[in-house]
TORKOL-4160 file (C-alpha; in steps of 0.2 Angstrom, whole numbers, padded with zeros to 4 digits, m for minus):
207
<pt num="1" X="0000" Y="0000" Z="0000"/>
<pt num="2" X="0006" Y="0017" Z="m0004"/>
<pt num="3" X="0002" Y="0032" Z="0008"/>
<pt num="4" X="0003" Y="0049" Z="0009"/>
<pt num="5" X="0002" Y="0059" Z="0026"/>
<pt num="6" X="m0002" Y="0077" Z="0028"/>
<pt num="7" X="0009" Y="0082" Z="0013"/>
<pt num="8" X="0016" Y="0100" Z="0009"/>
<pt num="9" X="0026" Y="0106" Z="m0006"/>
<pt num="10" X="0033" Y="0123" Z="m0011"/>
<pt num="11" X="0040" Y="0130" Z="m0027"/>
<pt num="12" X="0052" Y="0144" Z="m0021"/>
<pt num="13" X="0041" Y="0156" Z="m0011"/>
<pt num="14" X="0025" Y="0148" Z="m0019"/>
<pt num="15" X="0015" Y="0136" Z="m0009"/>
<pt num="16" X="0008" Y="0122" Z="m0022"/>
<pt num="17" X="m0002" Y="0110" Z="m0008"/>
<pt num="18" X="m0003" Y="0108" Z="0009"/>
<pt num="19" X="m0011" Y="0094" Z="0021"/>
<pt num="20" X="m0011" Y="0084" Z="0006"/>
<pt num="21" X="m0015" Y="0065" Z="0010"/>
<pt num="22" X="m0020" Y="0049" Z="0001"/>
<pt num="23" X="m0018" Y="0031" Z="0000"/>
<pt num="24" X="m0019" Y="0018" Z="m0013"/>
<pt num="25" X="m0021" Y="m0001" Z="m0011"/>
<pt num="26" X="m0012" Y="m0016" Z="m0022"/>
<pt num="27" X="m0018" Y="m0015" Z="m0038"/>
<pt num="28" X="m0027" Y="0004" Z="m0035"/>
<pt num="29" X="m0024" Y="0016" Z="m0045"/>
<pt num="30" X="m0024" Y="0035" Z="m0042"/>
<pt num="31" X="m0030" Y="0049" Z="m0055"/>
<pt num="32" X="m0020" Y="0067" Z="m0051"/>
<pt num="33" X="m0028" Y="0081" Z="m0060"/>
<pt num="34" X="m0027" Y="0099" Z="m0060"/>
<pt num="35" X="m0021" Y="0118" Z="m0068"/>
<pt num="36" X="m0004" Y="0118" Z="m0075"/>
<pt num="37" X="0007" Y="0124" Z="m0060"/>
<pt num="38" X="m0005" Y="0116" Z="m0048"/>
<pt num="39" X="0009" Y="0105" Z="m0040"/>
<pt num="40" X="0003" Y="0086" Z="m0050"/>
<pt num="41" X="0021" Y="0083" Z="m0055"/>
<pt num="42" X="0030" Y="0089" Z="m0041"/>
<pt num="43" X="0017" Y="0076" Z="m0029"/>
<pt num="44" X="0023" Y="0061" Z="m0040"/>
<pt num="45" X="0041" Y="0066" Z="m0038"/>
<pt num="46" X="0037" Y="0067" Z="m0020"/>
<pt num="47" X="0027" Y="0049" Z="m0020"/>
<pt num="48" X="0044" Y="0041" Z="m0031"/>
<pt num="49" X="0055" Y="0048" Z="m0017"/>
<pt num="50" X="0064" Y="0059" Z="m0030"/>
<pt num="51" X="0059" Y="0076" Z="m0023"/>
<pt num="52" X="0058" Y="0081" Z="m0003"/>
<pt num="53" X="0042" Y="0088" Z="0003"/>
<pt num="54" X="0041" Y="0102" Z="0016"/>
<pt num="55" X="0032" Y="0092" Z="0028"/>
<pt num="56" X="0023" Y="0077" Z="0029"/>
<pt num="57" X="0028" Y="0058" Z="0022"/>
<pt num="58" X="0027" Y="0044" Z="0010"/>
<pt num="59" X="0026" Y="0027" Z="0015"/>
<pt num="60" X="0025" Y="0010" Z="0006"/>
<pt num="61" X="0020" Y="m0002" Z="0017"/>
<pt num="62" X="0019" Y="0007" Z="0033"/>
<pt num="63" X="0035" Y="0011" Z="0032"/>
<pt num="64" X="0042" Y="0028" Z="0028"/>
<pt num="65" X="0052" Y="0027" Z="0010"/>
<pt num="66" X="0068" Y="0039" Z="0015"/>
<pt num="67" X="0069" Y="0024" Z="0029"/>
<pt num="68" X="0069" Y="0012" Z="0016"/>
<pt num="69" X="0076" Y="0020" Z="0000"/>
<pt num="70" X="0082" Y="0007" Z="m0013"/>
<pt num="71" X="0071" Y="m0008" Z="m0006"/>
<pt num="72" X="0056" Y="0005" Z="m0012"/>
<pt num="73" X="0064" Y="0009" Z="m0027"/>
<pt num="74" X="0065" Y="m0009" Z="m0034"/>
<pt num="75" X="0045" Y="m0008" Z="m0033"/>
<pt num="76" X="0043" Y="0006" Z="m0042"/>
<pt num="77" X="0044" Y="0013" Z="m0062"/>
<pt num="78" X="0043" Y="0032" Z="m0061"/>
<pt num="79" X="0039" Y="0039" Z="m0081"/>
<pt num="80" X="0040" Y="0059" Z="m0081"/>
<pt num="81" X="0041" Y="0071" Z="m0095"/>
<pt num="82" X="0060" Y="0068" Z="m0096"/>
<pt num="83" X="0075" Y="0057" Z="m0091"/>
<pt num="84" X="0084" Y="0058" Z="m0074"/>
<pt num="85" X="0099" Y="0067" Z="m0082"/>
<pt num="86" X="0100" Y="0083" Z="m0080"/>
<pt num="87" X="0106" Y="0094" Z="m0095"/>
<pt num="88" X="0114" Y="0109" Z="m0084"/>
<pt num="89" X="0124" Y="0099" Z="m0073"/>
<pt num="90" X="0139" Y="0090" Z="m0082"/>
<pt num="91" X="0140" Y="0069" Z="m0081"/>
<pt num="92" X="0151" Y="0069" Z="m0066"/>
<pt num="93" X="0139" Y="0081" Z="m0058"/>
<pt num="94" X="0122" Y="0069" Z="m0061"/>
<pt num="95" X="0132" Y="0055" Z="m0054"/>
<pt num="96" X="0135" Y="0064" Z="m0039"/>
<pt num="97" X="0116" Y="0069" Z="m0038"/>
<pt num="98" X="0110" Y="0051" Z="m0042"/>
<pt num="99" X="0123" Y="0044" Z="m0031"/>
<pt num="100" X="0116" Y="0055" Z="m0016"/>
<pt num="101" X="0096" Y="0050" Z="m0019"/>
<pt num="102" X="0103" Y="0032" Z="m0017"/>
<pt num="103" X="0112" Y="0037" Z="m0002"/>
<pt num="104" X="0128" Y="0032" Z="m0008"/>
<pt num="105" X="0147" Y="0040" Z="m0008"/>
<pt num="106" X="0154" Y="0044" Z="m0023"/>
<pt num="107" X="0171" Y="0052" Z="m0022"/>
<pt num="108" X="0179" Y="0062" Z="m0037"/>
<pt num="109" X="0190" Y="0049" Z="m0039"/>
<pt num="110" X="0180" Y="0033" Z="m0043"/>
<pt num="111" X="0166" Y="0045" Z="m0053"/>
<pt num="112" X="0182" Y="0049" Z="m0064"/>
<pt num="113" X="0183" Y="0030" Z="m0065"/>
<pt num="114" X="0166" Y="0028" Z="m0069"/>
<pt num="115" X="0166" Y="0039" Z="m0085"/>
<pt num="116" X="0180" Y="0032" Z="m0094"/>
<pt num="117" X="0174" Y="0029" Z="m0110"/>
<pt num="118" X="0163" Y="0013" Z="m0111"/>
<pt num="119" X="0164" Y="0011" Z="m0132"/>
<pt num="120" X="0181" Y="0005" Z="m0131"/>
<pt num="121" X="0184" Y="m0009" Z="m0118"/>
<pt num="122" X="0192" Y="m0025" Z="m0125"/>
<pt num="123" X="0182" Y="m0041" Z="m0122"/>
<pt num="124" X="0190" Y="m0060" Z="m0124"/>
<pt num="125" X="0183" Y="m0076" Z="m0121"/>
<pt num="126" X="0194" Y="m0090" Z="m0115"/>
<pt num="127" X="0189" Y="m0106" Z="m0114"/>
<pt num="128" X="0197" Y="m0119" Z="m0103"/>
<pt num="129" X="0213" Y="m0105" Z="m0103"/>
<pt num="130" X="0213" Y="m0105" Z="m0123"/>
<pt num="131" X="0207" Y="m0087" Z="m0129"/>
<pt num="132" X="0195" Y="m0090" Z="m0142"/>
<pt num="133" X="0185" Y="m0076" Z="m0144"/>
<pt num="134" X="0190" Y="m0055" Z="m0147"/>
<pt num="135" X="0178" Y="m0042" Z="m0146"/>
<pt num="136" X="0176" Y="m0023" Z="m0141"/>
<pt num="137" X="0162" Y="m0014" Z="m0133"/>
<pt num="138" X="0163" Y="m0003" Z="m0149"/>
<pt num="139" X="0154" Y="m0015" Z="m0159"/>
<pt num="140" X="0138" Y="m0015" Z="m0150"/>
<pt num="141" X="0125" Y="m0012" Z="m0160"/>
<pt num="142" X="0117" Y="m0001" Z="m0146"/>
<pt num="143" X="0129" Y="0011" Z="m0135"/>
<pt num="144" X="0129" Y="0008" Z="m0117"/>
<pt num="145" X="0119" Y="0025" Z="m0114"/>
<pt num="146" X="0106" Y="0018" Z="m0123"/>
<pt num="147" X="0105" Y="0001" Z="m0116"/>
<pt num="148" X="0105" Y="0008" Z="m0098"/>
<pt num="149" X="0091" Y="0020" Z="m0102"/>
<pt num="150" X="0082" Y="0007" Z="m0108"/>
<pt num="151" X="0084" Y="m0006" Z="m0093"/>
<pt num="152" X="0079" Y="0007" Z="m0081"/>
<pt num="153" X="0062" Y="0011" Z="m0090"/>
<pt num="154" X="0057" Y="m0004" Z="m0081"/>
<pt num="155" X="0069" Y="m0011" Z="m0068"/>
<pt num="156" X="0082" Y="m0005" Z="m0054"/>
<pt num="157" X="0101" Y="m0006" Z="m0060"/>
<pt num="158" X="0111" Y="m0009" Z="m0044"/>
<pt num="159" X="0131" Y="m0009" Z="m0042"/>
<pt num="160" X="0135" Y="m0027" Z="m0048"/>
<pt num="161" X="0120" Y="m0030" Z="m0060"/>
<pt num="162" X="0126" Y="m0038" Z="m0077"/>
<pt num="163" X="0117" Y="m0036" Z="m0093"/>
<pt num="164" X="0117" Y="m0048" Z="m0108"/>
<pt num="165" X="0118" Y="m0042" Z="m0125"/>
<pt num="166" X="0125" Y="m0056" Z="m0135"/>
<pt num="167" X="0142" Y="m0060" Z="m0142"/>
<pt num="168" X="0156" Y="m0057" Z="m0154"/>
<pt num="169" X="0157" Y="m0066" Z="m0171"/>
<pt num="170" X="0161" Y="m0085" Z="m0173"/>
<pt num="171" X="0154" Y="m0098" Z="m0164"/>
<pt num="172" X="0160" Y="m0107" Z="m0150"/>
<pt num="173" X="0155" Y="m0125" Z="m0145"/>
<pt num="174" X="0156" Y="m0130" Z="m0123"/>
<pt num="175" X="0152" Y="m0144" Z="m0115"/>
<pt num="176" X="0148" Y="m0150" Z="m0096"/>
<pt num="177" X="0164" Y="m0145" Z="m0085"/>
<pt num="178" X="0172" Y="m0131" Z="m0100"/>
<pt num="179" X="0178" Y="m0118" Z="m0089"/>
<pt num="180" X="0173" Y="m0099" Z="m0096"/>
<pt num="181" X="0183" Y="m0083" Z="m0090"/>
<pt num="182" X="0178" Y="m0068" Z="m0097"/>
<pt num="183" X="0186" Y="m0051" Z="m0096"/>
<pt num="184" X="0186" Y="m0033" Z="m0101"/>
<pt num="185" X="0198" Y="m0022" Z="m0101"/>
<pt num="186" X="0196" Y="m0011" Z="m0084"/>
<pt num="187" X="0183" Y="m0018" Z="m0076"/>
<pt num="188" X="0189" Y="m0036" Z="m0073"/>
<pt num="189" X="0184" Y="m0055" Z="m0077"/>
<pt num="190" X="0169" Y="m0067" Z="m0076"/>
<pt num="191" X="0172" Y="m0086" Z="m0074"/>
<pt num="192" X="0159" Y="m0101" Z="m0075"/>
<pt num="193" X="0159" Y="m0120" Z="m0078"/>
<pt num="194" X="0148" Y="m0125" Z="m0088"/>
<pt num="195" X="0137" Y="m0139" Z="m0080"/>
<pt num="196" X="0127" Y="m0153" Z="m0087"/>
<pt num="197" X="0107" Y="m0148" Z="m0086"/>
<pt num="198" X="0103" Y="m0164" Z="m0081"/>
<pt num="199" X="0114" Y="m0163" Z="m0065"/>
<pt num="200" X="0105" Y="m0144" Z="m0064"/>
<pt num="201" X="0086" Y="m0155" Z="m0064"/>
<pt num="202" X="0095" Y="m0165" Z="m0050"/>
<pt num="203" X="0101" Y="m0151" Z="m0041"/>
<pt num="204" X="0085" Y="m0144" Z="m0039"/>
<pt num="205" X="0074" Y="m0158" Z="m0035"/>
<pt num="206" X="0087" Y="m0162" Z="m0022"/>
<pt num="207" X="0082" Y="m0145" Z="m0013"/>
């Protein structure tokens, strides 16, 4: 359930509402109308943790969602006007901001780090310790940017999250017990043996 308690909001010197309360159940849904200016995005901004109000708070689940921050976050899909990136601040600047909604640290050293150029990381493939595949994040057929954007129109990235886009040219044939390490330059290196799906059923039956 998401709850609203004795809500205010102000836009400079402008007060836009106040005493503003509501609550919708699972599977509600909650109509906001009004004049241009009246406050209706500011409310949602509010409700998706993304702006502070005045007074009053929002909870989800009876607990308050500054309390709960990123657990609130994975249950949510907030679509405004625009993208979370702000044009008048520069890309190290919007990490800093997006790293302090999360409530993380993000010193000027590892968001330095962070911003490398991602389009031009070597990728290779070794199987069993024998390299057999060479790529480059340069051939992606969509730029990381893009990918990213697109994920979060509909789920929660977190630190560690891996997304899978597909793989260089040339086929490669595994079988049960192959060893796979991958890496990329700069960020570091992945490895997995591949196991049998018939010992996987068993696994799991097991448990």
């Amino acid at each position: 359930m998401l709850e609203a308690v004795d809500l205010e909001c102000q836009r400079g010197d402008r007060l836009l509402f106040s005493g503003l309360s509501l609550r919708v159940a699972s599977r509600g849904c909650l109509h906001v109308a009004g004049e241009n200016g009246s406050g209706k995005t500011s409310l949602l901004r509010i409700l998706c943790g993304l702006m502070l109000p005045v007074a009053g708070s929002v909870r989800w689940e009876g607990e308050d969602i500054r309390r709960l921050r990123e657990a609130y976050w994975e249950q949510l899909v907030y679509v405004g006007h625009l993208n979370g990136v702000k044009d008048d601040l520069t890309a190290a600047e919007n990490v800093h901001v997006a790293a302090a909604i999360a409530g993380w640290t993000a010193d000027p050293a590892t968001v330095r780090d962070a911003l490398r150029d991602p389009h031009a990381l070597g990728i290779r493939l070794y199987i069993n310790g024998a390299l057999r595949q060479i790529g480059s994040t340069a051939d992606l057929v969509y730029s990381i940017p893009e990918l990213l954007v697109f994920m979060s129109g509909f789920m929660t990235l977190r630190p560690g999250d891996l997304l899978i886009t597909g793989t260089p040219p040339g086929r490669v044939s595994v079988g049960a017990g192959d060893s796979l390490r991958v890496e990329i330059d700069g960020l570091g290196s992945l490895e997995n043996v591949v196991t049998a799906e018939s010992s996987v059923a068993h696994r799991e039956a097991s448990s």
